[in-house]
CHARMM-style PDB file with segment names, atoms N, HN, CA, C and O in Angstrom:
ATOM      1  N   UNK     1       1.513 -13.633  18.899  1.00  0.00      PROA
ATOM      2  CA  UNK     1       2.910 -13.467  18.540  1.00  0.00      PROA
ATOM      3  C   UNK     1       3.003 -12.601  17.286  1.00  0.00      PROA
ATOM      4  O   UNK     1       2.109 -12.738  16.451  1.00  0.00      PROA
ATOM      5  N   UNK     2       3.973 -11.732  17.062  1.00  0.00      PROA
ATOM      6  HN  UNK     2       4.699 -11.620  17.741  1.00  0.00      PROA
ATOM      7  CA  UNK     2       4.216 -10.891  16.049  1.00  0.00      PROA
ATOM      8  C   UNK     2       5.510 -10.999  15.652  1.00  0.00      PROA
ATOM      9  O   UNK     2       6.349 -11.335  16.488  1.00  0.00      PROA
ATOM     10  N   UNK     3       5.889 -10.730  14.298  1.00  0.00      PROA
ATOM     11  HN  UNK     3       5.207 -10.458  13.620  1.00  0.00      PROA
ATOM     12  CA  UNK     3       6.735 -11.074  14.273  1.00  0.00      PROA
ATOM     13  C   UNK     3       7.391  -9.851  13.058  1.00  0.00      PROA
ATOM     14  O   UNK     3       6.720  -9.328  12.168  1.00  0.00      PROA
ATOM     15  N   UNK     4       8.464  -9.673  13.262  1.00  0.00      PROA
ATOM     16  HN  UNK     4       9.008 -10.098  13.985  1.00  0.00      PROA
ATOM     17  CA  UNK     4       9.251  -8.140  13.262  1.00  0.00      PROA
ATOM     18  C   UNK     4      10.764  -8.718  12.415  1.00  0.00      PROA
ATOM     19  O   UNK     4      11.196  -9.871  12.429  1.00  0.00      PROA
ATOM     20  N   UNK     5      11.358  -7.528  11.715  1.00  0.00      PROA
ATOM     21  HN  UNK     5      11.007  -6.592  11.704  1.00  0.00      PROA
ATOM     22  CA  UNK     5      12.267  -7.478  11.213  1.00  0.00      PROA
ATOM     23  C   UNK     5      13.120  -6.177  11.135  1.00  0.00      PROA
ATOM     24  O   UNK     5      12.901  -5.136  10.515  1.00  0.00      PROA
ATOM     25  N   UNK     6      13.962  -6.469  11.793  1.00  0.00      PROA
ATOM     26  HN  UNK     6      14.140  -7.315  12.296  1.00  0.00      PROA
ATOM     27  CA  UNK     6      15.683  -5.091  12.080  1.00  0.00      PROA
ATOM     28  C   UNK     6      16.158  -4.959  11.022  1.00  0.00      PROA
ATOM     29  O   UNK     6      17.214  -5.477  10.660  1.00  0.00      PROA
ATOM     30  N   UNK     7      14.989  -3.780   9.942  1.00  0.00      PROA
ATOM     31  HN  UNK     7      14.131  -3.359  10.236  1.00  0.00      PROA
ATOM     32  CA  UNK     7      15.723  -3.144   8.636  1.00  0.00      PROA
ATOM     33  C   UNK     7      17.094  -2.660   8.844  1.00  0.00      PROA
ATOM     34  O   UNK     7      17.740  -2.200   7.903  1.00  0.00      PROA
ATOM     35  N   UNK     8      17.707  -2.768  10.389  1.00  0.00      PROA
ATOM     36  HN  UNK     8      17.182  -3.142  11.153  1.00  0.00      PROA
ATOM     37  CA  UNK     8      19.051  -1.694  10.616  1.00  0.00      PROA
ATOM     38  C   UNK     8      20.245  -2.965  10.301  1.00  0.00      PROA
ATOM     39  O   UNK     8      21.433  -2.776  10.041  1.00  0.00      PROA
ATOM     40  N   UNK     9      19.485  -4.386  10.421  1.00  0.00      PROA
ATOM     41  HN  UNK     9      18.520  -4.539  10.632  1.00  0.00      PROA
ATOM     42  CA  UNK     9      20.182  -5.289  10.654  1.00  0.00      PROA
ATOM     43  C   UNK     9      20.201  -6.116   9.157  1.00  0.00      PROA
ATOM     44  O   UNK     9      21.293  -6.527   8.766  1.00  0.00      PROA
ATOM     45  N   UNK    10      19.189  -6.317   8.461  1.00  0.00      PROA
ATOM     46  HN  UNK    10      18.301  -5.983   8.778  1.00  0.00      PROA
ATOM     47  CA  UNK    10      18.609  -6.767   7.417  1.00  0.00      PROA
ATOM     48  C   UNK    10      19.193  -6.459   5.940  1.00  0.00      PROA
ATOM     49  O   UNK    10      19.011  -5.387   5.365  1.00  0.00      PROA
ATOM     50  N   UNK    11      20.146  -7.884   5.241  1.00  0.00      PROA
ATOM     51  HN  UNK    11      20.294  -8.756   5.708  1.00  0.00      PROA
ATOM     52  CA  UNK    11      20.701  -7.796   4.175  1.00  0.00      PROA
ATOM     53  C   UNK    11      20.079  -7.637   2.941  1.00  0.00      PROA
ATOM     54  O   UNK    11      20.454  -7.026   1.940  1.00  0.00      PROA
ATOM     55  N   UNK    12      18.923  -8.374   3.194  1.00  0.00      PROA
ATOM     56  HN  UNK    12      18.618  -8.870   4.007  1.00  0.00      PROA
ATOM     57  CA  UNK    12      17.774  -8.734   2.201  1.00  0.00      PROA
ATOM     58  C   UNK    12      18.554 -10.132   1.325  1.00  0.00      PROA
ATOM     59  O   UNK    12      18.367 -10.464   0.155  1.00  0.00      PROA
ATOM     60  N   UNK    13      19.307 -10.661   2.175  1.00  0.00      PROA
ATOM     61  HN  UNK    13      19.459 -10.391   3.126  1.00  0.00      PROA
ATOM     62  CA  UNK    13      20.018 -12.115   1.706  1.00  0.00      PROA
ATOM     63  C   UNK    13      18.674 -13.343   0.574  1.00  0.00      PROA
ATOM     64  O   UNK    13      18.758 -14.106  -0.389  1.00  0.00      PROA
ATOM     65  N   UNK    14      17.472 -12.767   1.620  1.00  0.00      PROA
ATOM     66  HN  UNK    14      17.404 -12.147   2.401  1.00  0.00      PROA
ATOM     67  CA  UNK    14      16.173 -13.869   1.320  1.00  0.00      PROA
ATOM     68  C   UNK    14      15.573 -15.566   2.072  1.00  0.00      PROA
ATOM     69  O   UNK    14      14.746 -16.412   1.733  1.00  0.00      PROA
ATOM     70  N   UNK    15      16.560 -15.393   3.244  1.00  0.00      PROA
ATOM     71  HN  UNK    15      17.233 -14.706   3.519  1.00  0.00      PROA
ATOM     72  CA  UNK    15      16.615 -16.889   3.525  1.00  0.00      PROA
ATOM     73  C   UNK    15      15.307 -16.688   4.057  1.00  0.00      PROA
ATOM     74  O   UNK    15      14.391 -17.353   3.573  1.00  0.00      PROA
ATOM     75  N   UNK    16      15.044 -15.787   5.079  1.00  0.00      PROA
ATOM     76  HN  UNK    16      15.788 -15.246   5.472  1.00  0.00      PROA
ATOM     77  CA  UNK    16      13.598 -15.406   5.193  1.00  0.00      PROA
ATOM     78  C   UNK    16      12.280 -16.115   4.518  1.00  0.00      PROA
ATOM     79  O   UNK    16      11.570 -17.030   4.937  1.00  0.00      PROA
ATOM     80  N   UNK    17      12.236 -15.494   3.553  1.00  0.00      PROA
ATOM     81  HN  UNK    17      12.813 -14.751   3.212  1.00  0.00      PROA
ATOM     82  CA  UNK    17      11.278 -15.690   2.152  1.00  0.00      PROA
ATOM     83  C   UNK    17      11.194 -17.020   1.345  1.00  0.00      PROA
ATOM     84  O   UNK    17      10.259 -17.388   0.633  1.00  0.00      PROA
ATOM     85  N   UNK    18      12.505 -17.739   1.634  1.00  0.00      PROA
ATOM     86  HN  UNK    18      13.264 -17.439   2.212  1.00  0.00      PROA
ATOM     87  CA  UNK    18      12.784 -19.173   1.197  1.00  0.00      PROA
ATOM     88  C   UNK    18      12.283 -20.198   2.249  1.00  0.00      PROA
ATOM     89  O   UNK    18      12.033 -21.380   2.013  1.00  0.00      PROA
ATOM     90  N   UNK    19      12.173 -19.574   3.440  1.00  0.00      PROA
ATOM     91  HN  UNK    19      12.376 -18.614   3.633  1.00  0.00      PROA
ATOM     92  CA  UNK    19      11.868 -20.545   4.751  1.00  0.00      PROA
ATOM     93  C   UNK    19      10.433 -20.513   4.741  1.00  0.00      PROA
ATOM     94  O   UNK    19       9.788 -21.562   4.726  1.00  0.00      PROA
ATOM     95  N   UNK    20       9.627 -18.839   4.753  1.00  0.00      PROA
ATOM     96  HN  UNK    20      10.151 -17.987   4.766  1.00  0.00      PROA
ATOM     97  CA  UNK    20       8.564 -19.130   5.155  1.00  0.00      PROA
ATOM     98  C   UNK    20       7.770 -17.495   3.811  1.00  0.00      PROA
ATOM     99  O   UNK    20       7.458 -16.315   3.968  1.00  0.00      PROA
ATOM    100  N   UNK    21       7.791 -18.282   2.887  1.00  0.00      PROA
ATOM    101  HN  UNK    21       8.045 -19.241   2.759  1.00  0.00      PROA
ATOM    102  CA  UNK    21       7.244 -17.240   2.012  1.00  0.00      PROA
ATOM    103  C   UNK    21       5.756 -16.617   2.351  1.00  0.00      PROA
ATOM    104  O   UNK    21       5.469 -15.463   2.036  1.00  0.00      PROA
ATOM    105  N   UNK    22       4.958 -17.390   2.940  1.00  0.00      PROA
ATOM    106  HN  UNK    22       5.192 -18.328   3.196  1.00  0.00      PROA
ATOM    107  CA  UNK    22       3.565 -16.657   3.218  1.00  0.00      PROA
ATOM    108  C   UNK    22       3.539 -15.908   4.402  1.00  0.00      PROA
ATOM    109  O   UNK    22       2.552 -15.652   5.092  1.00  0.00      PROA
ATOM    110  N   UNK    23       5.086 -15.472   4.638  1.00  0.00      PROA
ATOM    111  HN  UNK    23       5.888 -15.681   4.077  1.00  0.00      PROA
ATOM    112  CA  UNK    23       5.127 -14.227   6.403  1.00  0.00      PROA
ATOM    113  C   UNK    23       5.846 -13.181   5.521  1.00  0.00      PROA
ATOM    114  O   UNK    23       5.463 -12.014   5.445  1.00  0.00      PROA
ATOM    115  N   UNK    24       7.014 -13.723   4.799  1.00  0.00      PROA
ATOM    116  HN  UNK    24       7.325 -14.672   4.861  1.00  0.00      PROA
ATOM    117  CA  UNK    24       8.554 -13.026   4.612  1.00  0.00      PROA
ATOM    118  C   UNK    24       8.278 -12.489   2.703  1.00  0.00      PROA
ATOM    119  O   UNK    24       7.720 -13.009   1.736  1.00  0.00      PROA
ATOM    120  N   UNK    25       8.898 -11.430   2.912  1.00  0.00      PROA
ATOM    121  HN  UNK    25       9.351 -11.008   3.698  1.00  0.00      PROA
ATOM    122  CA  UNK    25       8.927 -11.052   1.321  1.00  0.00      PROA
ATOM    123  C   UNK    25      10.065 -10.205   1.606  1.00  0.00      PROA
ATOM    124  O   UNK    25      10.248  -9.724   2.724  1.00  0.00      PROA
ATOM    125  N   UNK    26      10.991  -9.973   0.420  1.00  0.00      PROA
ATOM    126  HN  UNK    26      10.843 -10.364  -0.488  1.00  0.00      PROA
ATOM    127  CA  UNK    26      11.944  -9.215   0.074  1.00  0.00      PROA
ATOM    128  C   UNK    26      11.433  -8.268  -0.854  1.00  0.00      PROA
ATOM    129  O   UNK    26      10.711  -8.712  -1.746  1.00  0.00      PROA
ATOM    130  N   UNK    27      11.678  -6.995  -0.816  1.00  0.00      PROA
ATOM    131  HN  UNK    27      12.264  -6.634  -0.091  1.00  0.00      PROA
ATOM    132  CA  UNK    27      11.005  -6.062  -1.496  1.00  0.00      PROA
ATOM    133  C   UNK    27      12.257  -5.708  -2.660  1.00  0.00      PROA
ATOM    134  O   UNK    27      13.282  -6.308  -2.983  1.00  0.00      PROA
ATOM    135  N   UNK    28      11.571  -4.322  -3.139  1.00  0.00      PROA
ATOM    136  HN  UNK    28      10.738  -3.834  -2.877  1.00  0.00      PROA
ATOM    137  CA  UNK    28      12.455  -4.275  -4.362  1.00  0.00      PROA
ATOM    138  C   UNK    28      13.361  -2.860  -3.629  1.00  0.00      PROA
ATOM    139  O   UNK    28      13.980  -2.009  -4.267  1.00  0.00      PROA
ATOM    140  N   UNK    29      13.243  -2.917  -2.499  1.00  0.00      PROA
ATOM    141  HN  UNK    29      12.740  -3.608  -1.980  1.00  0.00      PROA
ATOM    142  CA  UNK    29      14.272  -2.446  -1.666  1.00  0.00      PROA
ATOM    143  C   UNK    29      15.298  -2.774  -0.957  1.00  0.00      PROA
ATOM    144  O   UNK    29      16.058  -2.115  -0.248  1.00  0.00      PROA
ATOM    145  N   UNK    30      15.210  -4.268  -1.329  1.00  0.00      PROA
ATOM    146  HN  UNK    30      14.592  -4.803  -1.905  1.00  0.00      PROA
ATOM    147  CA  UNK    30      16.481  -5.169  -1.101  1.00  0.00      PROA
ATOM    148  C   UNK    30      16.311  -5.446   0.200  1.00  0.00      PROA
ATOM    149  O   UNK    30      17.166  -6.221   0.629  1.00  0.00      PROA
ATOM    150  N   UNK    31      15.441  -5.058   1.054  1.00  0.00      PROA
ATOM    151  HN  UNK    31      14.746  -4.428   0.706  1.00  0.00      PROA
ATOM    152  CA  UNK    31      14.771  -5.290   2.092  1.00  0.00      PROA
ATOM    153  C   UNK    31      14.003  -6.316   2.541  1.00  0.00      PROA
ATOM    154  O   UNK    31      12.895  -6.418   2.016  1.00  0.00      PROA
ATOM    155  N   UNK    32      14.372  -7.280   3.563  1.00  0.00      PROA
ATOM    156  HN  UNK    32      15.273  -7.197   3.990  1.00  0.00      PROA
ATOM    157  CA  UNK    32      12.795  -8.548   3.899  1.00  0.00      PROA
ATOM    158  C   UNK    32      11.968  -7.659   4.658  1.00  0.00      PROA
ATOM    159  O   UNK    32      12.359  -6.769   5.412  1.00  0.00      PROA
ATOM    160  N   UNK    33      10.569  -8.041   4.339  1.00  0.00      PROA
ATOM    161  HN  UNK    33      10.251  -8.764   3.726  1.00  0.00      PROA
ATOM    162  CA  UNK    33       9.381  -7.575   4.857  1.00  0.00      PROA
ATOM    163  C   UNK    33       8.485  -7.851   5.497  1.00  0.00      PROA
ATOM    164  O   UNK    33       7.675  -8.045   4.590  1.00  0.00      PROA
ATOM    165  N   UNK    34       7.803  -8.086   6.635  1.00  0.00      PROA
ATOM    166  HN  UNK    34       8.460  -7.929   7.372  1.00  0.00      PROA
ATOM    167  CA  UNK    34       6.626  -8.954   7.317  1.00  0.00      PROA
ATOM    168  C   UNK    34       5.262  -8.665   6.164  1.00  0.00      PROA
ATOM    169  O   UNK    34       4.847  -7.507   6.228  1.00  0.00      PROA
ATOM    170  N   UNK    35       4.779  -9.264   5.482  1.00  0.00      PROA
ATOM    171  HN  UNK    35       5.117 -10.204   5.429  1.00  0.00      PROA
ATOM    172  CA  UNK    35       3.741  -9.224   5.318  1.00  0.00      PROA
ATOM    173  C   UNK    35       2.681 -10.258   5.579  1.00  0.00      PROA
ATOM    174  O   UNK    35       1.714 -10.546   4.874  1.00  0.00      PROA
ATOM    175  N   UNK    36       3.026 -10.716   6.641  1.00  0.00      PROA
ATOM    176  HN  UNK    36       3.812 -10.482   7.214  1.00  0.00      PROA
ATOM    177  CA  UNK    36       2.066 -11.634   7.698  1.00  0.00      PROA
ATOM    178  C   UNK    36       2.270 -11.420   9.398  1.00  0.00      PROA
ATOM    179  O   UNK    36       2.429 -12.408  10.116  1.00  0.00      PROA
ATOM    180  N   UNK    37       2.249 -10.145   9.913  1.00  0.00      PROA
ATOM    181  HN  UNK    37       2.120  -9.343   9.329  1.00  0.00      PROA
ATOM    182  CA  UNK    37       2.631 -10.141  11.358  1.00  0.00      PROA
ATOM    183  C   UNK    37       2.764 -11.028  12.157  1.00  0.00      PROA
ATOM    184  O   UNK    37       3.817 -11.416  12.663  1.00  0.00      PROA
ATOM    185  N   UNK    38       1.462 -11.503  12.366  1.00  0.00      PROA
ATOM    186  HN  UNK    38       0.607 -11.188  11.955  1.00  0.00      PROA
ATOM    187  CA  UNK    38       0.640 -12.533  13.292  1.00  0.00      PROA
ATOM    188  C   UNK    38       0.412 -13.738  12.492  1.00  0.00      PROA
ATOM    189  O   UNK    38      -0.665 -13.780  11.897  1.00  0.00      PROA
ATOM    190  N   UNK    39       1.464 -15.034  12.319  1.00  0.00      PROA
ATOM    191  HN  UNK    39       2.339 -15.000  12.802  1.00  0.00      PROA
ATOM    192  CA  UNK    39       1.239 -16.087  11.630  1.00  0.00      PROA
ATOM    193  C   UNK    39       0.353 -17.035  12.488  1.00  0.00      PROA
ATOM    194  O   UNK    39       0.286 -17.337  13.680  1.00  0.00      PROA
ATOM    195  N   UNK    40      -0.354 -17.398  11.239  1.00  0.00      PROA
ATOM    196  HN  UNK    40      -0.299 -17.154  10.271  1.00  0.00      PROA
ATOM    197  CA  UNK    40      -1.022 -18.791  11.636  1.00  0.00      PROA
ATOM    198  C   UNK    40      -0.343 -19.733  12.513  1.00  0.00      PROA
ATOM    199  O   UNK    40       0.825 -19.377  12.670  1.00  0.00      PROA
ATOM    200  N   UNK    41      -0.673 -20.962  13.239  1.00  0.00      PROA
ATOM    201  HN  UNK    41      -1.622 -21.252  13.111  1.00  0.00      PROA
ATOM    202  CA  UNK    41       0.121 -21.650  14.195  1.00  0.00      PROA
ATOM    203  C   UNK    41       0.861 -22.763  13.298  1.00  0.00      PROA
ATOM    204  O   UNK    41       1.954 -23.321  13.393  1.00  0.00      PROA
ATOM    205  N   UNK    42      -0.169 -22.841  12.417  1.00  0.00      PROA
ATOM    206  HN  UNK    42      -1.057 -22.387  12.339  1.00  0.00      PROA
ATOM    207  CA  UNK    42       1.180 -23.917  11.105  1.00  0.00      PROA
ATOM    208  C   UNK    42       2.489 -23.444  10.209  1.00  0.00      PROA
ATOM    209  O   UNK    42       3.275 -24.023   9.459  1.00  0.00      PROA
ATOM    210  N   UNK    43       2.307 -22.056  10.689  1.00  0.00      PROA
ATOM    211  HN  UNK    43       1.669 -21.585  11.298  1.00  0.00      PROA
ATOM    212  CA  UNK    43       3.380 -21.097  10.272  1.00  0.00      PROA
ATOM    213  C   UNK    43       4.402 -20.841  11.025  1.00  0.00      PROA
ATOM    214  O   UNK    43       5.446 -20.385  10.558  1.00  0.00      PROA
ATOM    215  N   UNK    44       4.238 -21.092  12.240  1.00  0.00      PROA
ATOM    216  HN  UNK    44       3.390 -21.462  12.620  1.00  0.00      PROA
ATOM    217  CA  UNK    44       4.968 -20.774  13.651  1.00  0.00      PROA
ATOM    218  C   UNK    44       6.401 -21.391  13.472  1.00  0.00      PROA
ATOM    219  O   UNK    44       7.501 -20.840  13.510  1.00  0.00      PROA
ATOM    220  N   UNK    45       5.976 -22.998  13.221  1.00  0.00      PROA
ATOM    221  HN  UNK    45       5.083 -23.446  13.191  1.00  0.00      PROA
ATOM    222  CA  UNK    45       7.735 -23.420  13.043  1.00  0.00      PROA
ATOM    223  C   UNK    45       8.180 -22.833  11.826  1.00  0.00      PROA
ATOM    224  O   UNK    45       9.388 -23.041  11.941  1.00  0.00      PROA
ATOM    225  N   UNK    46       8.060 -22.323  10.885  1.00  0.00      PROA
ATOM    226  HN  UNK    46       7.079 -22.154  10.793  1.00  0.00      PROA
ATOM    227  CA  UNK    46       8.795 -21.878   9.689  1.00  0.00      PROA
ATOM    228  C   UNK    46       8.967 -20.903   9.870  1.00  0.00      PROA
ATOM    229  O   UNK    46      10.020 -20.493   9.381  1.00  0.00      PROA
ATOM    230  N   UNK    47       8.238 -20.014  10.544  1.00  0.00      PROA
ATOM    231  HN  UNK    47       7.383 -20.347  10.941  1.00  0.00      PROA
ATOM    232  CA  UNK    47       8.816 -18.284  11.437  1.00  0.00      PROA
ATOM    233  C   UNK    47       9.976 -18.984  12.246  1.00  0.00      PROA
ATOM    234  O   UNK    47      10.983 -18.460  11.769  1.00  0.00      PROA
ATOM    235  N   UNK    48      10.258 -19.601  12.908  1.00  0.00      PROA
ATOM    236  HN  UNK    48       9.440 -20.027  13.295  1.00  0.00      PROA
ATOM    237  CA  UNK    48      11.567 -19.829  13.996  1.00  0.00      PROA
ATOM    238  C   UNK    48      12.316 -20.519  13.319  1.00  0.00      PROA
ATOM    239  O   UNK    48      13.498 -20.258  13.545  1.00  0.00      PROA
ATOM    240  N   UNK    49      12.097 -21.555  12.328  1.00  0.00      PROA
ATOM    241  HN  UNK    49      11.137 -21.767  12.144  1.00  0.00      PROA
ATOM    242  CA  UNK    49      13.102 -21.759  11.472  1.00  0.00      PROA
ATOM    243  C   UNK    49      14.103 -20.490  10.534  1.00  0.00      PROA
ATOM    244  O   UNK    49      15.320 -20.306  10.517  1.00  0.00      PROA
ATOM    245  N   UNK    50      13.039 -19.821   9.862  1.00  0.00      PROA
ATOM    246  HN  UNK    50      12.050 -19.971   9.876  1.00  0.00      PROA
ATOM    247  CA  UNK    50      13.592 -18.293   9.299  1.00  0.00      PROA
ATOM    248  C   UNK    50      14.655 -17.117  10.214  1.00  0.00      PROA
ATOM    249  O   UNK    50      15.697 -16.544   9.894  1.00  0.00      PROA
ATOM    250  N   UNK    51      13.894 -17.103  11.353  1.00  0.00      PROA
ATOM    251  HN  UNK    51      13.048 -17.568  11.613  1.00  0.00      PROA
ATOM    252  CA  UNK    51      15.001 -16.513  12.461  1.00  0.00      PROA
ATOM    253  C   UNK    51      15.780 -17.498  13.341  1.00  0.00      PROA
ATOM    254  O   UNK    51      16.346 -17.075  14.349  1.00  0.00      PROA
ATOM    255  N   UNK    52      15.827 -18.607  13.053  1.00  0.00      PROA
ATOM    256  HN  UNK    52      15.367 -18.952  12.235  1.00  0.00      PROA
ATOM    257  CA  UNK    52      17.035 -19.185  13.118  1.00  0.00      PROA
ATOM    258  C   UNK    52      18.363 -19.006  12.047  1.00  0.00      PROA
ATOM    259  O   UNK    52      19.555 -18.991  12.354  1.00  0.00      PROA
ATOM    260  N   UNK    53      18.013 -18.932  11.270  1.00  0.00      PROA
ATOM    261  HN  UNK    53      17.044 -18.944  11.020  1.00  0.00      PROA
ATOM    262  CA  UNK    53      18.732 -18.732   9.709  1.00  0.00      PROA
ATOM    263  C   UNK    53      19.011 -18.073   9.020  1.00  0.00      PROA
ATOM    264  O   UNK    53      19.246 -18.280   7.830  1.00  0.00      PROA
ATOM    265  N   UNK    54      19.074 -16.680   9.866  1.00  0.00      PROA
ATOM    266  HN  UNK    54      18.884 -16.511  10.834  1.00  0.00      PROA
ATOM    267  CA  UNK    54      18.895 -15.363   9.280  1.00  0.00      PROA
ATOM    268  C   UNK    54      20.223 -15.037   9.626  1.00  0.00      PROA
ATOM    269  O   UNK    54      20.611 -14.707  10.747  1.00  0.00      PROA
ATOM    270  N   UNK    55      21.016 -15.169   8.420  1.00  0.00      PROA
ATOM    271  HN  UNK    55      20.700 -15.437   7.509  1.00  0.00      PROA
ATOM    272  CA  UNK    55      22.801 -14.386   9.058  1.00  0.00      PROA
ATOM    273  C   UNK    55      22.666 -13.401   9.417  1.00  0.00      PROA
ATOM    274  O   UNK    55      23.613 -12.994  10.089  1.00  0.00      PROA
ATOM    275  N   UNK    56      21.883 -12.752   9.293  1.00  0.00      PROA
ATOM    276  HN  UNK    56      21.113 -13.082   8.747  1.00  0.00      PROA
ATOM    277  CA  UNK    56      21.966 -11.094  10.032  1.00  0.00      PROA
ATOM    278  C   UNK    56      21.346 -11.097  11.596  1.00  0.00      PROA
ATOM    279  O   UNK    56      21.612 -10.249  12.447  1.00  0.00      PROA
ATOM    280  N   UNK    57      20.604 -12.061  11.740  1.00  0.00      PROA
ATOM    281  HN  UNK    57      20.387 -12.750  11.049  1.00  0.00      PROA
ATOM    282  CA  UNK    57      20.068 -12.183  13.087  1.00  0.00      PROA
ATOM    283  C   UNK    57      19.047 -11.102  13.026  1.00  0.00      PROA
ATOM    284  O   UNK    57      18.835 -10.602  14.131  1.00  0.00      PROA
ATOM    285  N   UNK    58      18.384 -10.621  12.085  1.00  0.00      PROA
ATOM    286  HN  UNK    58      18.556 -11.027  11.187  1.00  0.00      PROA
ATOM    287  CA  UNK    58      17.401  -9.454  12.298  1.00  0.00      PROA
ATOM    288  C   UNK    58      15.920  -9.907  12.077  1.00  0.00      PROA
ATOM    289  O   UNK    58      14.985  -9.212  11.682  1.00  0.00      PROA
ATOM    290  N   UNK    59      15.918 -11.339  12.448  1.00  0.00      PROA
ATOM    291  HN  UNK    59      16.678 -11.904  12.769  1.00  0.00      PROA
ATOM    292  CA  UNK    59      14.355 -11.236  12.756  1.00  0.00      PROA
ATOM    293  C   UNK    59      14.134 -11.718  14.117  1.00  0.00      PROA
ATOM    294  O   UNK    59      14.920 -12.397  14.777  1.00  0.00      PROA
ATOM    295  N   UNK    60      12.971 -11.292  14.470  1.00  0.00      PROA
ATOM    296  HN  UNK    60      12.332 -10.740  13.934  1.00  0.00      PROA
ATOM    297  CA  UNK    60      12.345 -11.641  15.884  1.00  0.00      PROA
ATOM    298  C   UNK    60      10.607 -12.312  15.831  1.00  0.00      PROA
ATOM    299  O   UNK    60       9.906 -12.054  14.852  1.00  0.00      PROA
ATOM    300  N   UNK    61      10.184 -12.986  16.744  1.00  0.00      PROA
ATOM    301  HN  UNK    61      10.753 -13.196  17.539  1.00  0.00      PROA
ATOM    302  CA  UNK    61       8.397 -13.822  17.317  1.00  0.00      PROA
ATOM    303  C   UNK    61       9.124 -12.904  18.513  1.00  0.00      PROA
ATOM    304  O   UNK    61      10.207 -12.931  19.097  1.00  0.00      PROA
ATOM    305  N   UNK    62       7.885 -12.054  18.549  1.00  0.00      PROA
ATOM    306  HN  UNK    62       7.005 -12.032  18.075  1.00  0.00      PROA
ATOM    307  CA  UNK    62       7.376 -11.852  20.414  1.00  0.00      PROA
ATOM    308  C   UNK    62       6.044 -11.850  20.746  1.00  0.00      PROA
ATOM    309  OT1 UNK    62       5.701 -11.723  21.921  1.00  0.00      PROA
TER     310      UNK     62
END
């Protein structure tokens, strides 16, 4: 599973980074960032929690 973020969609709000800080980072581009593509499986629910919770709806697991 990989997991992706729609800079077209993406506020850089942070809920991301608050859910699952060792996938999600907000840069100093006001931007969230994957810097964990492929999470660990103890990471998995806090990746789907994060794109559950994402007002912008711009993250995706495929």
């Amino acid at each position: 599973m990989r997991v992706q973020v729609d800079e077209t969609k993406c506020s850089g709000i942070g809920m991301c980074e608050m859910t699952a800080a060792s996938v999600f980072e907000v840069g100093d581009d006001g931007q969230a960032h994957v810097i964990k593509p492929e999470p660990d499986a103890d990471e998995v629910e806090a990746v789907q929690e994060a794109i559950s919770n994402c007002p912008t709806q711009a993250l995706s697991l495929a």
